[in-house]
C-alpha positions in Angstrom: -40.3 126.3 -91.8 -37.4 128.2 -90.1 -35.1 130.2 -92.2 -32.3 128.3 -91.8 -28.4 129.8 -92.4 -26.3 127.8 -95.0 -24.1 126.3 -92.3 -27.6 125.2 -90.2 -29.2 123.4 -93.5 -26.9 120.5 -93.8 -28.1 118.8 -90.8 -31.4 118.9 -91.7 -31.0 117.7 -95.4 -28.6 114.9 -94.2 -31.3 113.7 -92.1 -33.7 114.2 -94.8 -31.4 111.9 -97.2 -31.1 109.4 -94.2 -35.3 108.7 -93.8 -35.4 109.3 -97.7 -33.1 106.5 -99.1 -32.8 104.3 -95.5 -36.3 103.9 -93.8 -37.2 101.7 -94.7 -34.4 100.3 -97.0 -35.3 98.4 -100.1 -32.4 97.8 -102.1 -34.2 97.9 -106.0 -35.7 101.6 -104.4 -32.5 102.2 -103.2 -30.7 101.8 -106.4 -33.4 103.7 -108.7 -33.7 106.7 -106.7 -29.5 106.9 -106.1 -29.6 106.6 -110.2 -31.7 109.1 -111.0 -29.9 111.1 -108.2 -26.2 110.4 -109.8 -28.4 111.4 -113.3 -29.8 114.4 -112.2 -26.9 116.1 -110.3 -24.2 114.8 -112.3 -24.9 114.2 -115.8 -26.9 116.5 -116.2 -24.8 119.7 -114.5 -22.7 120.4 -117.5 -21.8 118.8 -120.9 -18.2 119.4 -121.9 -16.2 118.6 -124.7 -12.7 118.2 -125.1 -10.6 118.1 -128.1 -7.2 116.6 -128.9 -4.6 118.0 -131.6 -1.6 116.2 -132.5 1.4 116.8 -134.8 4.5 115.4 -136.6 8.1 115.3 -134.7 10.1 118.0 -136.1 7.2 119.8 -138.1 4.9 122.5 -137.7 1.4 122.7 -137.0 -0.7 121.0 -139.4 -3.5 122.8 -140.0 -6.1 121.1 -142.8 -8.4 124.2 -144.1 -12.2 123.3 -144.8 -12.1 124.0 -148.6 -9.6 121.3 -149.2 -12.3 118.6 -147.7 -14.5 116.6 -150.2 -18.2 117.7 -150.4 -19.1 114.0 -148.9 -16.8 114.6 -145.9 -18.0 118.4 -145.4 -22.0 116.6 -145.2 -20.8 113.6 -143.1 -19.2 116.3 -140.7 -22.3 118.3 -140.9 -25.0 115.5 -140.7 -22.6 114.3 -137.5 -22.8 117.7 -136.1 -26.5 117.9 -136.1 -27.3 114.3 -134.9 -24.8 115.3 -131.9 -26.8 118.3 -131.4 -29.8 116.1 -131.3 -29.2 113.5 -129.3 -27.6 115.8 -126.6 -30.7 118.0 -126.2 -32.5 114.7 -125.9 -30.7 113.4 -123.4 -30.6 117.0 -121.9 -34.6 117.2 -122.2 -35.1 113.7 -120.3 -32.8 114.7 -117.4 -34.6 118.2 -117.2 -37.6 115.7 -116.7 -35.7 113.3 -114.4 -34.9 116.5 -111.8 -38.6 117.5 -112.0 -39.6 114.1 -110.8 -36.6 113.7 -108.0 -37.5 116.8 -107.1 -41.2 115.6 -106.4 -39.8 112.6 -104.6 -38.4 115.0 -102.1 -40.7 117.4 -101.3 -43.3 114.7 -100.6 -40.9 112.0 -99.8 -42.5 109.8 -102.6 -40.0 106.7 -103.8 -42.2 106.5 -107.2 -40.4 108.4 -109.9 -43.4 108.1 -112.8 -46.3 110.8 -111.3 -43.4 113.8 -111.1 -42.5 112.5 -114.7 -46.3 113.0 -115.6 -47.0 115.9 -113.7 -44.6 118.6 -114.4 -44.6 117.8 -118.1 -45.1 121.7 -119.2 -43.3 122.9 -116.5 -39.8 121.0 -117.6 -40.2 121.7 -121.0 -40.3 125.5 -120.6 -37.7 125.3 -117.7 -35.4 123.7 -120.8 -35.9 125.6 -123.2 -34.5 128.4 -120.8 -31.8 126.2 -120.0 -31.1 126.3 -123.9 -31.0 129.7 -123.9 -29.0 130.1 -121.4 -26.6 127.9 -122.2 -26.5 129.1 -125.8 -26.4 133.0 -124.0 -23.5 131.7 -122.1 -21.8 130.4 -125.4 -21.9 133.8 -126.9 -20.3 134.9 -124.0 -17.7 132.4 -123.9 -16.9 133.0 -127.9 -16.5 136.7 -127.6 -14.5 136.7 -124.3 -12.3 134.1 -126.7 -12.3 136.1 -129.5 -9.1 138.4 -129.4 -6.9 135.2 -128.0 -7.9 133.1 -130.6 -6.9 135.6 -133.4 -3.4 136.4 -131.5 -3.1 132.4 -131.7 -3.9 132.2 -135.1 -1.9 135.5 -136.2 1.4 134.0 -134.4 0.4 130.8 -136.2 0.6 132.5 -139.5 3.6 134.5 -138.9 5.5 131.4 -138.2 8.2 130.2 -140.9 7.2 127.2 -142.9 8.8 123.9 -140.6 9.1 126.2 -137.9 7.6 126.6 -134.4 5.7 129.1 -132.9 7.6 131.0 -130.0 7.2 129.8 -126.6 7.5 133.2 -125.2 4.9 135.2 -127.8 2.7 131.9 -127.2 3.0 132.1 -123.7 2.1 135.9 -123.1 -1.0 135.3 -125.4 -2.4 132.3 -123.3 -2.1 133.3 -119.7 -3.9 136.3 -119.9 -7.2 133.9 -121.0 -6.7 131.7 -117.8 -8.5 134.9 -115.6 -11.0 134.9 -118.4 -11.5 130.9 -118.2 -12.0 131.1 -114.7 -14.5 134.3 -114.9 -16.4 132.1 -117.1 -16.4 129.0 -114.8 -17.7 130.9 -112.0 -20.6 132.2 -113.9 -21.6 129.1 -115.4 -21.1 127.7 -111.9 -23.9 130.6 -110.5 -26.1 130.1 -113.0 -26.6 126.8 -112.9 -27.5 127.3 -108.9 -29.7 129.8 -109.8 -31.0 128.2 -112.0 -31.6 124.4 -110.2 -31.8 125.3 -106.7 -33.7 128.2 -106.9 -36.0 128.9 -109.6 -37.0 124.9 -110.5 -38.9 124.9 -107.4 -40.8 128.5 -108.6 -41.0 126.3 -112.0 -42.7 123.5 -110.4 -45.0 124.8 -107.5 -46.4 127.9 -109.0 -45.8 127.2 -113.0 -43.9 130.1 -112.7 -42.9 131.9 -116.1 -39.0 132.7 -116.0 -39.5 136.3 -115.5 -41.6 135.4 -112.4 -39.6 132.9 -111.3 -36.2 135.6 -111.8 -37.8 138.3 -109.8 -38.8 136.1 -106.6 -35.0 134.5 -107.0 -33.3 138.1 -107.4 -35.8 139.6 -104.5 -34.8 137.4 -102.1 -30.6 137.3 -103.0 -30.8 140.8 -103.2 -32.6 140.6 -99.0 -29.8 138.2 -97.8 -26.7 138.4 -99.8 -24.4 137.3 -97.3 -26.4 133.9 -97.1 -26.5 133.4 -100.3 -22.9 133.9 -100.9 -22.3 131.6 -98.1 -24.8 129.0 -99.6 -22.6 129.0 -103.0 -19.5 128.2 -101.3 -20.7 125.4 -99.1 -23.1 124.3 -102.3 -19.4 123.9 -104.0 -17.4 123.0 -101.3 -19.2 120.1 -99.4 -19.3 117.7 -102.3 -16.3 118.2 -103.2 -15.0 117.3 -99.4 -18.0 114.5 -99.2 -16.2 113.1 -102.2 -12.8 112.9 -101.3 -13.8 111.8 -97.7 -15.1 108.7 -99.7 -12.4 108.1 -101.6 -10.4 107.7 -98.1 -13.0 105.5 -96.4 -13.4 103.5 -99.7 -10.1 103.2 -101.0 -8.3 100.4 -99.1 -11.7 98.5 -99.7 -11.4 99.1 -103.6 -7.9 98.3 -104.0 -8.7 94.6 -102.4 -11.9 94.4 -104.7 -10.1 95.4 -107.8 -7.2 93.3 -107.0 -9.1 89.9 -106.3 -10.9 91.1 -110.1 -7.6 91.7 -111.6 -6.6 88.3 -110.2 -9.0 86.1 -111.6 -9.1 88.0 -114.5 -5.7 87.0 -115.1 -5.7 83.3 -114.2 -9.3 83.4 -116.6 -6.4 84.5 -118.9 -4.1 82.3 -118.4 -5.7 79.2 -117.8 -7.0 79.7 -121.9 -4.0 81.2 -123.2 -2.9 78.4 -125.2 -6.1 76.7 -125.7 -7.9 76.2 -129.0 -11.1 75.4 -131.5 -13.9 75.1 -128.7 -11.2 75.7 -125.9 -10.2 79.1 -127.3 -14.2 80.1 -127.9 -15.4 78.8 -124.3 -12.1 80.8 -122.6 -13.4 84.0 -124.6 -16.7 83.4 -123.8 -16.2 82.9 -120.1 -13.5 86.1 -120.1 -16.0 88.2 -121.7 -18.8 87.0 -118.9 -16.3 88.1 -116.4 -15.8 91.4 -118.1 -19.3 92.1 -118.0 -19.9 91.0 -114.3 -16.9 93.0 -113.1 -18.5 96.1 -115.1 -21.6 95.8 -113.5 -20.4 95.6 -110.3 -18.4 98.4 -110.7 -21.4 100.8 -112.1 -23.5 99.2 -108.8 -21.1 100.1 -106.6 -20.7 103.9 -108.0 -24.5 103.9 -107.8 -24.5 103.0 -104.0 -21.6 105.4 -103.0 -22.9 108.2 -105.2 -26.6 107.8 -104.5 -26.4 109.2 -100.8 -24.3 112.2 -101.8 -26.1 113.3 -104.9 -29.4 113.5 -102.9 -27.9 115.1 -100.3 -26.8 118.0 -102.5 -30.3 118.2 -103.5 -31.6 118.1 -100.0 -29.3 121.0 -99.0 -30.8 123.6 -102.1 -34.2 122.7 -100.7 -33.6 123.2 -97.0 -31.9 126.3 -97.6 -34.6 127.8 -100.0 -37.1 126.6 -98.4 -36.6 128.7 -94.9 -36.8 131.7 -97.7 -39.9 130.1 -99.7 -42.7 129.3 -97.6 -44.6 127.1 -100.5 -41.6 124.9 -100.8 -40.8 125.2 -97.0 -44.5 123.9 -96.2 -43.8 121.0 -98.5 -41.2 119.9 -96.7 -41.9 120.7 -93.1 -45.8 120.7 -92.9 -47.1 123.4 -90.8 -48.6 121.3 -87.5 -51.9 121.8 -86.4 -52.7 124.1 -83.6 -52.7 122.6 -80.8 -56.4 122.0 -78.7 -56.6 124.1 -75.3 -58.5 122.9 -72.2 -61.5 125.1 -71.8 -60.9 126.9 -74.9 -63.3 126.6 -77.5 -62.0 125.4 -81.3 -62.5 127.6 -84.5 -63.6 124.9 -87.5 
């Protein structure tokens, strides 16, 4: 396979997606391999959390310490926590799995999603258990890059009069200095999760590559083409970002008439029962609730087909690109031909 340049490899991996998904087009393929795709490139990327503070008008921070908790409420919390943490790295673990198998689909252009499942077994658990450690690596990071804001928070906090608020100025010259930080951090997570999915999975999977092995081949060859590489993480950024907002224009006239005509016979559904009762009142719930259901599904089968196309073609851009710079990977997915037979010339066997 050619080395390809970032800007060359997304021809070749949106006519890879094309054959993939279209030819020939089954639509229960279609939909399973365009799941697993949304699965594998979005769900599993990142998982963030968000949390949400509120307080009384006219009132201060209300801050609730640990020791004032019952001992029932400080093991709920706890027992919460660690079924959280469980069911995260389980659902983490199958996606691992999930990218192993897509990524066999690919290479070999195989619709079946069940032999990668089987095959790279050893090879997905090791890759996430150094996902773990990364991630936990990157935590670490993350908590002592935090570390002096969130004591200048909490120090402000303290020093504030009972009833009062904290100063918008002091507050203010303590957060925006973390917004450089915040988006130091974002970058890096950003890098490593290339690194790690686009380039040393396919090390992972092809040679059962240990992640020192795996590193070294990566590093070697980033290290022999920086510029590409550099040019590969923008466009590996920027084109589905632009691939999905030139959706949202194509498809958003469309889905204003489809969720309008739902909307609408949502709410005659709605009012045609509003004033019924006994069996009425039941049947009218019943048949709202159908409705509900039907529109829901719809709506996940329609993010399914729009997302499908674009997710895979993400992960047919890492592999083109990598695999100009990996010949194992690049003979998977452009088989060396044959030599081709001579005339008069005899044939080595």
């Amino acid at each position: 396979m050619r080395n390809l340049s970032a800007a060359d490899a997304i021809s070749p991996a949106i006519q890879r997606t094309r054959e993939f998904l279209f030819s020939p087009f089954r639509w229960g393929t279609y939909l399973k391999l365009s799941l697993v795709a949304i699965v594998t490139e979005g769900l599993g990327s990142n998982l963030r959390s968000s949390s949400h503070g509120g307080q009384p008008s006219g009132h201060g921070p209300m801050i609730t310490s640990p020791l004032s908790l019952h001992p029932e409420w400080i093991a709920a919390i706890i027992a919460a926590v660690l079924v959280s943490m469980v069911f995260f790295a389980v659902v983490f673990y199958v996606v691992t799995r999930l990218r192993f198998a897509y990524f066999h689909c690919l290479v070999t252009k195989s619709r079946d999603i069940g032999p990668g499942w089987r095959f790279y077994g050893p090879q997905a658990m090791r890759f996430f258990w150094l996902n773990v450690v990364v991630g936990l690596s990157f935590l670490f990071l993350a908590m002592v890059a935090a570390y002096p804001f969130v004591t200048g928070i909490v120090r402000l906090f303290h020093e504030t009069p009972p009833g009062g608020h904290p100063d918008i100025g002091s507050m203010l010259i303590l957060v925006l200095p973390i917004i450089p930080v915040v988006l130091l951090l974002v970058l890096l997570g950003v890098l490593a999760d290339l690194v790690l999915r686009d380039c040393m999975l396919p090390h992972f999977a092809l040679e059962d590559a240990t992640a020192g092995e795996a590193w070294a081949q990566v590093w070697a060859r980033i290290l022999a083409e920086k510029r590409q590489f550099l040019a590969y993480a923008l466009l590996r950024v920027v084109l589905p970002t632009i691939g999905m907002v030139a959706l949202f224009i194509v498809l958003i006239i469309p889905g204003l008439v489809l969720v309008g005509s739902l909307g609408a016979i949502g709410y005659g559904i709605h009012a045609g029962f509003a004033d019924a009762t006994g069996g009425a009142a039941v049947a009218g719930f019943a048949i709202q609730a159908l409705f509900g259901v039907i529109a829901f599904v719809l709506a996940v089968l329609a993010s399914i087909c729009v997302g499908g196309p674009l997710s895979t073609a993400v992960r047919e851009f890492a592999l083109v690109f990598y695999g100009g710079r990996y010949q194992l990977l690049g003979d998977l997915l452009y088989p060396p031909l044959p030599p081709t037979a001579i005339p008069g010339m005899p044939q080595i066997v």
